[in-house]
C-alpha positions in Angstrom: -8.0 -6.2 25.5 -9.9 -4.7 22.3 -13.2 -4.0 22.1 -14.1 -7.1 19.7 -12.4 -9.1 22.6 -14.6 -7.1 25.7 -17.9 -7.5 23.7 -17.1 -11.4 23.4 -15.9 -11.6 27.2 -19.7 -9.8 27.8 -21.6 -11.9 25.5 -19.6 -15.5 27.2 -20.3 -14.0 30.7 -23.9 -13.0 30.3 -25.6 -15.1 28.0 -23.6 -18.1 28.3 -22.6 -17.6 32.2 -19.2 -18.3 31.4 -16.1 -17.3 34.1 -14.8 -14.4 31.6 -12.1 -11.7 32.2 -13.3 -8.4 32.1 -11.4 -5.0 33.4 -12.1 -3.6 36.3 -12.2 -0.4 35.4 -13.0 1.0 31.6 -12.1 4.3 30.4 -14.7 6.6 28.5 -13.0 5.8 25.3 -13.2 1.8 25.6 -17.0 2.1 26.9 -18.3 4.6 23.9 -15.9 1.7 21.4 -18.1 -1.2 23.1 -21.3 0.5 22.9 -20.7 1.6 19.0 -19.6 -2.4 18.2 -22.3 -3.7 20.5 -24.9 -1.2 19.0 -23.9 -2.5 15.4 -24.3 -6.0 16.4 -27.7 -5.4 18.1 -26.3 -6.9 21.5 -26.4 -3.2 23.5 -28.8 -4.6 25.3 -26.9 -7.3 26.9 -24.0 -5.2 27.5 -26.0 -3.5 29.3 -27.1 -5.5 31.4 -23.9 -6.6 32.3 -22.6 -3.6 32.9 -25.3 -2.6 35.1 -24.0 -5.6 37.3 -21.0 -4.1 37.3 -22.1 -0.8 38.2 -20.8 0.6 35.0 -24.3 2.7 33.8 -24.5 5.0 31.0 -27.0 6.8 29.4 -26.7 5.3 26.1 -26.5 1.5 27.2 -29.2 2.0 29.5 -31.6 3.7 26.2 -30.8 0.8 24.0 -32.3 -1.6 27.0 -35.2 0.3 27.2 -35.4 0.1 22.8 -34.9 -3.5 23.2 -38.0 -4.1 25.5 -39.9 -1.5 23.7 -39.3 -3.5 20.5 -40.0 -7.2 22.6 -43.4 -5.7 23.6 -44.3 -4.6 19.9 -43.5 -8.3 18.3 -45.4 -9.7 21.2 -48.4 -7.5 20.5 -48.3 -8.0 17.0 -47.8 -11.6 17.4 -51.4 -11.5 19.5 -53.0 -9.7 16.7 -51.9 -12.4 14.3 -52.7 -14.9 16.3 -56.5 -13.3 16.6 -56.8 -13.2 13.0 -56.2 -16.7 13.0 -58.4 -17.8 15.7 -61.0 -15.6 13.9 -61.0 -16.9 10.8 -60.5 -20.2 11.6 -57.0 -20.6 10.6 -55.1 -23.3 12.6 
């Protein structure tokens, strides 16, 4: 299975909730390929996820989680102060 195929089998399984096929086992080589593609693509996070079902965890994968909520809670934040501004100066 390549990696484009893996990070599509993690994306059907975990976003979608699709039945996928997904090795049992990955070697260091496939999981550092999936996390450069998945990276690239902006997805780490998900794979992550998925692999933490899996009980597959890595440093890396779990970093780019933590990034990914880290960058959730600055949009919603800024999002607030936007929508302050607005409510302040009488902007619907």
């Amino acid at each position: 299975m390549s990696v484009t195929e893996l990070l599509i089998a993690v994306i059907n399984a975990e976003v979608f909730k699709k039945e996928t096929t997904f090795p049992d086992k990955l070697n260091k080589e496939d999981i550092d390929a999936l996390y450069a593609l998945s990276k690239k693509q902006d997805l780490a996070h998900i794979v992550a996820s998925f692999l933490e079902k899996r009980n597959i965890v890595t440093d890396s994968f779990t970093r780019q989680k933590l990034m990914s909520v880290y960058r959730r809670e600055q949009l919603d934040y800024e999002e607030n102060r936007v929508r302050a501004l607005f409510e302040s100066e009488g902007i619907d």
